[in-house]
N, C-alpha and C positions, 0 to 999 in steps of 0.2 A: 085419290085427290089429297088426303090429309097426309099420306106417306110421300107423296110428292112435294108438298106443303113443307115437312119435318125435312128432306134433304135439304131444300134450301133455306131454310133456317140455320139448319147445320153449315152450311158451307159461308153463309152470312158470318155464323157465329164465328168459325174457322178464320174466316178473309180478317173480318174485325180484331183478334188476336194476334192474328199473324202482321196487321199492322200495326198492331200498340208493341208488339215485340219489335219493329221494325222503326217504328219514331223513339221508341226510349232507346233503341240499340244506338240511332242516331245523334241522340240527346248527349246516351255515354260517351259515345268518340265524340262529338262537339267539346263536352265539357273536359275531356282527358285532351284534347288538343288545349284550350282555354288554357286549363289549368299547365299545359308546357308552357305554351307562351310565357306566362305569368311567371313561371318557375324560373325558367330560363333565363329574362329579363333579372329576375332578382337574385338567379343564381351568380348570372353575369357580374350582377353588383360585388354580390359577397366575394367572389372569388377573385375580384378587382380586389375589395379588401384585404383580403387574404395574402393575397401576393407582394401588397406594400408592407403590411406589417413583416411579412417574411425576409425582404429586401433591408428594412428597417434594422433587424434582426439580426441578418447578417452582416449591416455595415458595422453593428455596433460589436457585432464580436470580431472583426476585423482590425479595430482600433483599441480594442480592451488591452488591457497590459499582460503579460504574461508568455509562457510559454507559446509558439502558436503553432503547435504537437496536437490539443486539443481541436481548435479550431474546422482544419478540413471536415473532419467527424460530423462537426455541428453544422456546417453550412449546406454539407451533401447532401444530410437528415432533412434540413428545412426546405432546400430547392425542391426536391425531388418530393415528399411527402411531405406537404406545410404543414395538412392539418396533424398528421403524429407530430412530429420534429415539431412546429410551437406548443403544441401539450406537453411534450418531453423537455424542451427548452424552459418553459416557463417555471416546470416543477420542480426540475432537477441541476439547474443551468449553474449552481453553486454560487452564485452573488452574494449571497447572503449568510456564509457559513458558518458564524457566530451564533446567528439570529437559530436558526436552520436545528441545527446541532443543540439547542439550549445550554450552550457553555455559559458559565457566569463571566462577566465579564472583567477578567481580573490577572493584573502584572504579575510577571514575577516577581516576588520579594527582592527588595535590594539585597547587597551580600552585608557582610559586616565589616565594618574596617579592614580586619584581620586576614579576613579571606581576602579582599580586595589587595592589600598588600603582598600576602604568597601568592597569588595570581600574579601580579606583575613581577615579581622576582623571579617566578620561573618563565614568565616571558622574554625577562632582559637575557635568563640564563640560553633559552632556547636560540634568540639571537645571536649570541655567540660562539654556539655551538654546531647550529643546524639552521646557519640564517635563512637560505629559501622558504622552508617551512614553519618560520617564523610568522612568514607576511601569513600564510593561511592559519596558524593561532590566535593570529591576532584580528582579524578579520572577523573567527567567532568570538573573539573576547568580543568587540562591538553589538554582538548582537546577546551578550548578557553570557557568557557559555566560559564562565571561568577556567583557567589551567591549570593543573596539578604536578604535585610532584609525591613524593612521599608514597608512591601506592607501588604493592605488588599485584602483576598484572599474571594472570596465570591464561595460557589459550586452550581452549579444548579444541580437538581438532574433527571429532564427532560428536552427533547429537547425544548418543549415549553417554560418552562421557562426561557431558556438560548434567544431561539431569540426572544423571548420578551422584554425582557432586550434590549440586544444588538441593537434592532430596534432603544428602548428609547433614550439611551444614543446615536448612529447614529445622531438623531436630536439636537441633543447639540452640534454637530462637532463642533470647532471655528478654528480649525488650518488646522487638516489632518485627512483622513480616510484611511487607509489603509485595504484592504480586500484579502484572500487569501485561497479560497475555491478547493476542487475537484468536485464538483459537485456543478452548479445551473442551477435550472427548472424552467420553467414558469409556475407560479401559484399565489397564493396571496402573501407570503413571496418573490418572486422577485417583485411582483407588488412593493410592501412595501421597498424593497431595491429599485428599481431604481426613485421612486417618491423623496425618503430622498436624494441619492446621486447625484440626479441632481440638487436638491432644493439645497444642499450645494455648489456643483460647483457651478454655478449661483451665491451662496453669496460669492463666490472667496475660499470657501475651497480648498485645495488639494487633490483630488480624484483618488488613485490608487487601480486598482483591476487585480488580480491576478486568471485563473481559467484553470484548467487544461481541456485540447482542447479533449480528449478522454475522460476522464467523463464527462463533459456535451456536450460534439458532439451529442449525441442524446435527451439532452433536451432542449439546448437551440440555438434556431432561430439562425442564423449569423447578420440577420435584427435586432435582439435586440439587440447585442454588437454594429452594428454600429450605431444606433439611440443613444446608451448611450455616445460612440465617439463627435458624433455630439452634446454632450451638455456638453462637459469638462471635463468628466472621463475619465483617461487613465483606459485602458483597455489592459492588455497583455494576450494571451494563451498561456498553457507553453506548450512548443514540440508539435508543431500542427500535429497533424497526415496528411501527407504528400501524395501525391499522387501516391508517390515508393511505392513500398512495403518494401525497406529495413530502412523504415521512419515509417511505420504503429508498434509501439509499443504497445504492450498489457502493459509490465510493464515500471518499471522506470518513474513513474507519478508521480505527487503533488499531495500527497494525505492528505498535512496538511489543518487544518483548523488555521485560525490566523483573527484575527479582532482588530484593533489598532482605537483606539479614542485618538487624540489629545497629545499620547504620554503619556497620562497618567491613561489610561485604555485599557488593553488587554484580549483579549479570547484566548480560546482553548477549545476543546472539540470532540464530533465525529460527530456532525451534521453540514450536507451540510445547503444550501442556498434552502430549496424544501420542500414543505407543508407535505411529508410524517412525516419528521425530529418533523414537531410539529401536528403530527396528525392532519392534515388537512382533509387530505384522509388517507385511509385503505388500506394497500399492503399485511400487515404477519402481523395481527391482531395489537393488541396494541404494536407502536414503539416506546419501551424504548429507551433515551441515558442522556447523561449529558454532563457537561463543565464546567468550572470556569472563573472566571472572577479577573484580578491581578490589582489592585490601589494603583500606585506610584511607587517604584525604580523598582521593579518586572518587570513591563510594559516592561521596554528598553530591556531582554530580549527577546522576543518575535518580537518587534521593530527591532532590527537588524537581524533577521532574516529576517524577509519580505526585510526589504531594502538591506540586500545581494543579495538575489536570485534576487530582481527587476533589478537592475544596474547587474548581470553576466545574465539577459532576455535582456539587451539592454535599459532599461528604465534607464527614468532621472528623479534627484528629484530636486525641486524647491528651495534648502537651502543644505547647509551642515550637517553632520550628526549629529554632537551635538545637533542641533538645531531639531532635532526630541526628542532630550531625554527629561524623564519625569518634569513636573513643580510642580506635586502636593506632597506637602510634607507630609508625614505620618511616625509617629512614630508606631512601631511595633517589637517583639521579632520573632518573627515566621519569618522559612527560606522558601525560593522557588530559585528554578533554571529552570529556562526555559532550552531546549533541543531540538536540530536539529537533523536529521540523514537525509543520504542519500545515493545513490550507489554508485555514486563520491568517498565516506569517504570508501570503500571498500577496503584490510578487514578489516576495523574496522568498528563495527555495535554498535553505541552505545547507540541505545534503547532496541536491544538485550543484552546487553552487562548491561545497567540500569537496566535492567528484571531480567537479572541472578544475580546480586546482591544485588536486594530487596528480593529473594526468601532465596539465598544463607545466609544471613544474617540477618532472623527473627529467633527469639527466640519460641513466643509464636504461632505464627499464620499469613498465606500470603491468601488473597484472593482478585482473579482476576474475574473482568466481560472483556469477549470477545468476540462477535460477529463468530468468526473463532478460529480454532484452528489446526495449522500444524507448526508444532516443531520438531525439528531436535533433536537427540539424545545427544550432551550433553545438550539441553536445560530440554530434557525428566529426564534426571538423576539429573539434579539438581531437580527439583520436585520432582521426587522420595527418593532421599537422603534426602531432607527438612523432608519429610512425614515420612519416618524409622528414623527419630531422632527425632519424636514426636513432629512437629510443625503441625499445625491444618493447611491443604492444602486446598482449595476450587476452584474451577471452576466454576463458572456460564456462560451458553450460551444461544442463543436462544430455547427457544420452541417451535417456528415457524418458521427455515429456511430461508431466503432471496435466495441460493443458494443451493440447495439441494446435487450435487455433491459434494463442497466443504464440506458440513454437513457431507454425508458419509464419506468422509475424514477424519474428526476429530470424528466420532464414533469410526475408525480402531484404535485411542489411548488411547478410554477410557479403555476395559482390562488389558493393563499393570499397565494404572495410575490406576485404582482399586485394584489391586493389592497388592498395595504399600499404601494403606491406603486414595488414597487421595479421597477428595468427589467431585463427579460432580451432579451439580443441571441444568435442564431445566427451563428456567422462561416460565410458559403455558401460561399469555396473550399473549404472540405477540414475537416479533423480538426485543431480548437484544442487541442492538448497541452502549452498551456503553464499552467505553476503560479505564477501571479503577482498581486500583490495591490498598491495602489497607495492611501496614505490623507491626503487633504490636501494634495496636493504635497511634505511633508514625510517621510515615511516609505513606504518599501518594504519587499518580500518576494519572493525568489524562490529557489523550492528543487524538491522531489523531491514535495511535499503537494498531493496533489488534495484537493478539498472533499467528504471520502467518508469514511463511516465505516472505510473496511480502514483509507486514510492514517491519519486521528484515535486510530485503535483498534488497529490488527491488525498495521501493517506498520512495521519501522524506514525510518525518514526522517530529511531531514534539509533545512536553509535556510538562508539569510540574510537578517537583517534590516539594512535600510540607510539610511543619509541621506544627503543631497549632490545632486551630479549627476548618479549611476546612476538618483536617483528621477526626474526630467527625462526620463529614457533609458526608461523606462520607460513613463513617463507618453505620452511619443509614438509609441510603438510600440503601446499601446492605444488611441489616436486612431485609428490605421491599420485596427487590427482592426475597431474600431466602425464605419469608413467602407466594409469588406467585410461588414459585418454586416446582418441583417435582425432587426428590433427584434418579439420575441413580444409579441401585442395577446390581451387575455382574448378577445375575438372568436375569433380563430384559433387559441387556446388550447381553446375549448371545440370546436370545428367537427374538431380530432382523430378519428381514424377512433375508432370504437367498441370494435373491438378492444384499440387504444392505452391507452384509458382503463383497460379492466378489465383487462389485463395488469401494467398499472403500478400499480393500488389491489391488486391483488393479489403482484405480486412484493415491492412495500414492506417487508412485514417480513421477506423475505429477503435487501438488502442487501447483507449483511455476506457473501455467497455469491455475490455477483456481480462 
């Protein structure tokens, strides 16, 4: 009886469990449905929200002024994934790039009488001599970018030869050095820079350097800047990449190169401060680039750039500005202009804007070396327009890629510009890093500017424009290339692997990220 009693107790006990497991199982799905409902309803709302601001978004970058090269990028980013694409917009959107950047907010210095008057004598001179390329002298005179005359222009036609040089003359410092790279790497050419620029500090030079904190963030040591600290080099990074994220900048970098001796020798060119630059080592076979080198009025040029951007970094200089300008005196016919651009100067782009009318304004013939190629569509029409009017177009690029993505990228424009007559060449040693432009025989260009929307758009840069016999120097140094080069035919243009293709019609409107 009691053992018969205990079953059913037991199976009471059992039923009774089995139904509280069965009403709370109930309770869970009632309350997981509830709480959809609920969710749903106010997800509804949010993503209602969500969708006008993103609309919002993109009308406002539809109407924004500018290049609209950037544009597709940001509208595809926001339709398709709002919530990345307005977290990415909001942080990184560039509106604010003064602010952003913590530049100080400050003019160029006016010039002095003196210069303003040889500035315009060699403008009157230029017009008479070489009126077309007048109008684009003068164009940058408006935007503060004096002309010169008085200088020898020397071109180096590879990177080794340029930091060769530059090393030399380093050791003759007697006043200042001023240096102003995107990249440097520890290897024998920084060995070689920090051995010269602490021997100078020591003998009381003035030692400023200049290097942007995102391209060399991963080659050079923070312990090497401060040991260079420690022996009297000022040492600034521009825009430190910062430990927000809304601080971590891909674009908007210093991407010139600038090297000032004494005030009265200045560089430029495309080569960093890093043994690849003078083929030290082997990355993308043989690293073509070049540079030139400006002695006497020229120099100051180049000179107040650096000492712009150093004073709105917060640095200080040991003298007033005159007293950096050039002492060596040089008689010379030949013009040059040094040239700044930045995203600050937005929208006015005007090494874009120097591109399109070196192009726009050859007669016989425009050929360009550039490492990249992403061009926005009126730049794409001037090229094509040059080339239907029977000016001799040329393109030279790498052979061997540095960045393969951004490669395909500028594969998806060679079909049109073939097209239209123009010729693109691959240089097959190695990796074409030089930034040079060559129009008529008569005018030059060589600076820090690839033919890419970051250069045009995103990044400070900087050149010179030139006449005389650097253009000569130049011109046979792209003879050279074009005789290592392998000339693209729309045949082997189309015969690209498959992949290539839709990688590149697809990466396109992200550019400005490559």
């Amino acid at each position: 009886m009691k053992q018969i009693q205990r079953k059913t107790e037991r199976k009471i006990s059992a039923a009774l469990r089995l139904a509280l497991v069965a009403v709370l199982l109930l309770l869970q799905i009632a309350l997981v449905i509830v709480l959809a409902q609920v969710l749903r309803q106010k997800m509804y709302i949010a993503y209602t929200f969500l969708q006008v601001v993103a609309v919002l978004c993109v009308i406002r970058l539809y109407v924004r002024p500018g290049s609209s090269t950037y544009k597709p990028g940001w509208i595809i980013l926001i339709i398709l994934v709002p919530v990345v694409g307005l977290i990415l917009y909001f942080l990184w959107n560039g509106n604010q790039v003064k602010k952003k950047l913590a530049l100080k907010p400050m003019d160029m210095p006016r010039e002095t009488d003196a210069m303003r008057r040889s500035s315009d004598a060699a403008q009157n001179d230029i017009l008479r001599s070489l009126p077309r390329w007048g109008k684009l002298t003068e164009y940058l005179r408006r935007q503060n970018l004096p002309l010169f005359k008085n200088t020898d222009m020397t071109y180096f036609p590879t990177g080794e030869a340029y930091l060769e040089d530059l090393l030399e003359q380093m050791k003759k410092a007697e006043r200042f050095i001023f240096l102003e790279y995107y990249i440097a790497s520890k290897g024998q050419i920084w060995d070689q820079v920090c051995d010269i620029l602490t021997q100078r500090a020591a003998a009381g030079v003035e030692v400023c350097l200049i290097l942007d904190d995102f391209g060399s963030m991963m080659t050079m040591p923070p312990e090497e800047i401060s040991a260079l600290r420690k022996k009297g080099v000022w040492v600034k990074m521009f825009s430190p990449v910062h430990r927000y994220v809304n601080r971590l900048y891909f674009n908007y970098r210093d991407h010139r190169k600038i090297a000032i001796i004494d005030g009265d020798i200045a560089y430029t060119g495309g080569a960093n401060l890093a043994d690849e630059y003078a083929n030290l080592i082997v990355r993308f076979g043989y690293w073509k680039d070049c540079g030139i080198r400006l002695e006497g009025e020229g120099a100051w040029g180049l000179t107040r750039q650096f000492m712009h951007l150093w004073q709105r970094m917060g640095g200080e200089l040991r003298q007033s500005w005159d007293l950096y300008r050039p002492r060596l005196s040089v008689e010379r016919e030949d013009f040059c202009q040094p040239l700044a651009d930045g995203p600050d100067n937005n929208p006015v782009n005007t090494a874009e804007d120097t591109f399109q009318q070196l192009i726009a304004n050859a007669n016989r013939y425009i050929w360009i070396t550039t490492p990249y190629l992403a061009i926005d569509e009126p730049m794409i029409r001037t090229l094509c327009i040059a080339a239907d009017s029977g000016v001799d177009v040329r393109l030279m690029l790498p052979g061997i890629p540095d960045h393969k993505f951004a490669y395909m990228v500028a594969q998806s424009y060679f079909g049109e510009l073939l097209e239209h007559g123009i010729k693109i060449y691959l240089y097959t040693p190695g990796l074409l890093h030089a930034k040079s432009v060559v129009a008529d025989g008569e005018i030059g260009f060589v600076g820090s500017v690839n033919m890419d929307y970051r250069s045009f758009q995103l990044h400070f840069e900087c050149g010179v424009l030139f006449t005389g016999s650097a253009v000569a120097a130049v011109q046979e140094d792209m003879d050279g290339v074009l005789e290592k080069s392998r000339r693209v035919t729309m045949q082997s243009w189309k015969s690209r692997k498959w992949y290539v293709r839709i990688l590149g019609t697809v990466l396109r409107p992200f550019a400005m990220w490559m």
